[in-house]
C-alpha positions in Angstrom: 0.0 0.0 0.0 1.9 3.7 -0.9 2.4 5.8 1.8 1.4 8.7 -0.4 -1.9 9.4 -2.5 -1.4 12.4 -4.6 -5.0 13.3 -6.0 -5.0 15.0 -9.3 -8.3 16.8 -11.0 -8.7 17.3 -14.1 -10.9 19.1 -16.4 -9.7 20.1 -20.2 -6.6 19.9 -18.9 -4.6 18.4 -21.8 -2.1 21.3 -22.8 -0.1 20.9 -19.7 -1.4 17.8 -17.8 1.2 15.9 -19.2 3.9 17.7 -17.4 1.5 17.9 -14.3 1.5 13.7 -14.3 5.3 13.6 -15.4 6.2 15.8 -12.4 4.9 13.5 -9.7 6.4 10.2 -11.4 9.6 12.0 -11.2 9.3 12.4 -7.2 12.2 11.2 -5.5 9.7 9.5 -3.1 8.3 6.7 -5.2 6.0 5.2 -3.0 2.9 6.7 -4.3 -0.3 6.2 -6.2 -1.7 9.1 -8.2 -5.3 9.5 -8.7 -6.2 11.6 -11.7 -10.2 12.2 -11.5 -11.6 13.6 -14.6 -13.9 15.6 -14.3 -16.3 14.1 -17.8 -13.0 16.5 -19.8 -14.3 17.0 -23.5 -10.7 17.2 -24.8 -7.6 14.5 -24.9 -7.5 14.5 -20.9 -8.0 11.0 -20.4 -6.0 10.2 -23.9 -2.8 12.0 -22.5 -3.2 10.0 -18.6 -3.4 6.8 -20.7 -0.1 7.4 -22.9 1.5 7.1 -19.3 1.1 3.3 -18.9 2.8 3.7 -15.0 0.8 0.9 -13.0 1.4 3.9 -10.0 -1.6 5.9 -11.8 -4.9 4.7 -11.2 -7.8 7.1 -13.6 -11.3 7.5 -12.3 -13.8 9.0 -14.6 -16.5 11.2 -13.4 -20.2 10.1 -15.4 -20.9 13.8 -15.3 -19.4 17.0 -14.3 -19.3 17.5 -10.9 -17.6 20.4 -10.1 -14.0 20.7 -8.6 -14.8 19.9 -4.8 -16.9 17.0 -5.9 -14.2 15.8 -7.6 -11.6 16.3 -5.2 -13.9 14.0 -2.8 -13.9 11.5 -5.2 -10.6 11.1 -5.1 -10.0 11.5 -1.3 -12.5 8.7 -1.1 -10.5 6.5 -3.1 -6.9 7.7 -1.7 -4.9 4.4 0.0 -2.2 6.1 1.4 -1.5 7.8 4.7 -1.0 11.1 3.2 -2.7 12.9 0.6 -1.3 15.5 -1.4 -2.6 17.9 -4.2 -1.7 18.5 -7.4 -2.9 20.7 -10.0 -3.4 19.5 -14.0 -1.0 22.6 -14.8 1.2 22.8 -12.1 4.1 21.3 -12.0 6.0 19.7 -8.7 9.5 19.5 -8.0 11.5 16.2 -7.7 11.8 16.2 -4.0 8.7 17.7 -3.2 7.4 15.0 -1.2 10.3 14.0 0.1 10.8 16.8 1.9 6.9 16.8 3.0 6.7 13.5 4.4 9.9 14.2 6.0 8.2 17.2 8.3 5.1 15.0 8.4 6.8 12.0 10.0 8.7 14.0 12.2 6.0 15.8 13.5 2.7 13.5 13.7 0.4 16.5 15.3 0.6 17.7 12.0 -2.4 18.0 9.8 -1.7 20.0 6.7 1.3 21.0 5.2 2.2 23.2 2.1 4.9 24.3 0.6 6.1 28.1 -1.3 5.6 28.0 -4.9 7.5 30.1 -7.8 4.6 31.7 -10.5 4.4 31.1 -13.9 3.0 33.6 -15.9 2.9 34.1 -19.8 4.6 36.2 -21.6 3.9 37.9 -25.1 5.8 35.1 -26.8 3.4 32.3 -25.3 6.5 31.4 -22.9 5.7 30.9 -19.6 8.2 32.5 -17.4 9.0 32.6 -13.5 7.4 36.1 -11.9 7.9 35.8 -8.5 7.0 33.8 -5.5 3.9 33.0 -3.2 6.0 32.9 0.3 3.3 32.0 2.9 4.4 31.8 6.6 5.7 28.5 7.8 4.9 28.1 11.2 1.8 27.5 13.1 0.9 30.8 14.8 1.6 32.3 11.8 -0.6 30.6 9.8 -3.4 30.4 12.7 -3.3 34.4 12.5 -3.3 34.5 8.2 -5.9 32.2 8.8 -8.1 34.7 10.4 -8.7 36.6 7.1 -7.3 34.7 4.7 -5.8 31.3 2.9 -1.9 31.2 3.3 -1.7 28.3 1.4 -1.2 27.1 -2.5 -3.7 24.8 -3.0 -1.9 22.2 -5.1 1.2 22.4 -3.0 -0.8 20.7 0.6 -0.3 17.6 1.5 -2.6 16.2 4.0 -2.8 13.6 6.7 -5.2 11.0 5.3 -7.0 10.7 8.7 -7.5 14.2 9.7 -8.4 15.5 6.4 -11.3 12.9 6.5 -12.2 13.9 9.7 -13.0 17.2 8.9 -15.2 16.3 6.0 -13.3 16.6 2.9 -14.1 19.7 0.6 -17.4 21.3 1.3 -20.1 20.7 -1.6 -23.0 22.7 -0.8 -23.1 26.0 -3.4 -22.9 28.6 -0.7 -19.4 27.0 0.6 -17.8 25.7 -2.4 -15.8 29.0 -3.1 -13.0 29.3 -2.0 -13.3 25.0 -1.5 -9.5 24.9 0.0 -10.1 27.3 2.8 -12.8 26.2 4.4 -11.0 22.9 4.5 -8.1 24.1 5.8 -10.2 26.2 9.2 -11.6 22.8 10.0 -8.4 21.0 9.2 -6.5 23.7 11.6 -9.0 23.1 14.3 -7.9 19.7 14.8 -4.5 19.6 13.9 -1.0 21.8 13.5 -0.7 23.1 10.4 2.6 24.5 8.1 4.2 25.4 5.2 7.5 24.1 3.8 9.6 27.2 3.6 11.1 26.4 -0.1 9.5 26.5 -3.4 8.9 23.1 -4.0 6.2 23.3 -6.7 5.8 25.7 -9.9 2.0 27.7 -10.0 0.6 28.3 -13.2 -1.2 31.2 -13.2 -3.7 31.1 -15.7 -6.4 33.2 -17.2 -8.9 30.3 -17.0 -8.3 29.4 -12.9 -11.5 29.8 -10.5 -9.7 32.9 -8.7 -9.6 34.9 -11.8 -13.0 33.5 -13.9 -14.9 33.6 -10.8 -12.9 36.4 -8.8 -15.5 38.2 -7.7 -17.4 35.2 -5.8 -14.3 33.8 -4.5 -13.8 37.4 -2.6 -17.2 36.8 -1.3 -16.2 33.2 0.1 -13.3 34.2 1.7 -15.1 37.3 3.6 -18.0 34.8 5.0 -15.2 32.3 5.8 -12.8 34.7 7.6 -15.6 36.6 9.2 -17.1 33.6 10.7 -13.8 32.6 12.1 -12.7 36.1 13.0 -16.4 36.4 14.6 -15.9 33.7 17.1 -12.3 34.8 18.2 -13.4 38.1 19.1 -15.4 39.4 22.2 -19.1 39.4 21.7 -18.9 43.6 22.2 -17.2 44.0 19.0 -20.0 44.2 16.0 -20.6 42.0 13.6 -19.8 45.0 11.1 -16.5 45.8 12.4 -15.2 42.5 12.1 -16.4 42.4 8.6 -14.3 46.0 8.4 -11.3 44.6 9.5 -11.4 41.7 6.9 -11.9 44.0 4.4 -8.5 46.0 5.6 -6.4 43.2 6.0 -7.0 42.3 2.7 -5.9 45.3 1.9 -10.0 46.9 0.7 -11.9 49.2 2.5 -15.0 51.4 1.6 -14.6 54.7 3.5 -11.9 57.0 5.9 -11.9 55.5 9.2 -11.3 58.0 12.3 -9.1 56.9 15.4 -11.9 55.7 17.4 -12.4 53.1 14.9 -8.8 52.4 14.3 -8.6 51.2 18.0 -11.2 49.5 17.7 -9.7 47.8 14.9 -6.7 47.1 16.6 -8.4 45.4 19.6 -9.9 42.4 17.8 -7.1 42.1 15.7 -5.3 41.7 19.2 -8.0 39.5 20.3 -7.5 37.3 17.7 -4.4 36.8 18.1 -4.2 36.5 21.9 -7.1 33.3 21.1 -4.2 31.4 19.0 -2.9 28.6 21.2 0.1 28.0 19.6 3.9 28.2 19.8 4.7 32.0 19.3 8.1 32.9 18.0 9.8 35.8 16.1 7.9 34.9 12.6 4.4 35.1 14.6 5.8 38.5 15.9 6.6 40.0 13.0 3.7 38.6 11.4 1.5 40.1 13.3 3.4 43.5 13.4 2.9 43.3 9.7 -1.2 42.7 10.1 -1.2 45.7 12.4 0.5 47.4 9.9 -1.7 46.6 7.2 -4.7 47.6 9.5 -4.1 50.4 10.1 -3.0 51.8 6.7 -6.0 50.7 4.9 -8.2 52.0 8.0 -6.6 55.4 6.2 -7.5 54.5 2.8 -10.5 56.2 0.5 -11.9 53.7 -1.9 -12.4 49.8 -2.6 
């Protein structure tokens, strides 16, 4: 039985799902199964998984299309392995990716969840697709336990996931009102039960295309991630702070705000940002310290801001 089960979606994904596939067969740590779910794909999808012929890649096809956190289930629900990790149909993972996560994973057994930094791909005028910089989440706990509170701080197809926990928490949500953003709302019930991190190295390249969820559907992922990190900034917080100034200070660590704030506000800002973080039970070292300098920071300049 592998140790690892990396779970693959897939939906037209043929112009790069080759390199996707090729990227975890390459992994240093071979003792995996990868599940590529397609998701009823109109193109050569399941043409390109075939031409792979590895006995380590087992293909399930979806009768319909089900959506991506559907599809994701399907595949945590026939994962084997002790961990599960994600990876994208045009993304690409580097060779000891894994390694280096089931490393931190065995070492550490209260942890649930752990991701990795990712270098971004973008395209350039040429139709080259060219390194542009970094997504550098924090790595420890507390850190992450405090991002958490209004937003995801990790790449989605970078996690890997303890197979026990992750089932505990219910997989991906399904229902419409909770299926964007799918990975965090998994990852606030995933934190609730175990430790959580982030491999401080780019072990994985992001594609940043024109055709992900975040930028087709942009606008309703912003709304998912305000109701997510409301509700879990809402039940940090004393009851005396208002629903509407949590939803402020959401808005202004995510660096949008609708209108001038005055210093009465500002402290109240600062005071549930405070509370929040005085609720995180965790190990807090320098990074959660600077971290949370930085949130204050970013408070309070956007508390100064005019306009969206």
């Amino acid at each position: 039985m592998p140790r690892v089960s990396v779970v693959l979606p897939v939906f037209n994904g043929a112009p790069f799902l080759s390199q996707a596939i090729d990227s975890i067969l390459r992994q240093t740590f071979a003792d995996l199964e990868l599940l590529v779910v397609d998701d009823a794909s109109t193109d050569e999808s399941t043409e390109v998984v075939r031409s792979f012929g590895d006995p380590r890649i087992r293909l399930i096809m979806n009768e319909t299309n089900l959506g991506l956190p559907a599809t994701l289930n399907v595949g945590l629900e026939a994962a084997v392995g002790e961990f599960i990790a994600r990876q994208d149909q045009d993304d690409v993972a580097l060779p000891d990716r894994l390694a280096k996560q089931v490393l931190r994973m065995d070492a550490n057994t209260a942890l649930g969840l752990l991701g990795t930094w990712a270098v971004i791909l973008t395209e350039d005028p040429n139709g080259d697709w060219e390194p542009s910089g970094e997504h550098r989440h924090p790595a420890d706990d507390a850190s992450l336990r405090l991002r958490l509170f209004w937003n995801s701080p990790f790449v989605h197809s970078t996690v890997m996931m303890r197979a026990s926990v992750v089932r505990a928490a219910g997989g991906y949500a399904t229902e419409p009102v909770r299926v964007l953003p799918e990975d965090y709302d998994l990852w606030t019930r995933i934190a609730n039960a175990a430790e959580i991190g982030n491999v401080p190295e780019a072990l994985q390249w992001y594609r940043q295309t024109s055709t992900g969820l975040s930028r087709v559907q942009a606008e309703a992922v912003r709304e998912g991630v305000d109701r997510i990190a409301c509700a879990r900034l809402r039940a940090a917080v004393p009851s005396r702070i208002s629903d509407a100034t949590v939803a402020q200070v959401v808005r202004a660590l995510n660096g949008r705000n609708e209108l001038r704030r005055g210093a009465k506000e500002m402290i109240v800002w600062s005071r549930a940002l405070l509370a929040a973080a005085h609720s995180i039970n965790s190990r807090k070292g320098m990074a959660y310290r600077r971290e949370l300098t930085i949130a204050w920071l970013r408070l309070m300049r956007n508390s100064r801001r005019t306009g969206a």
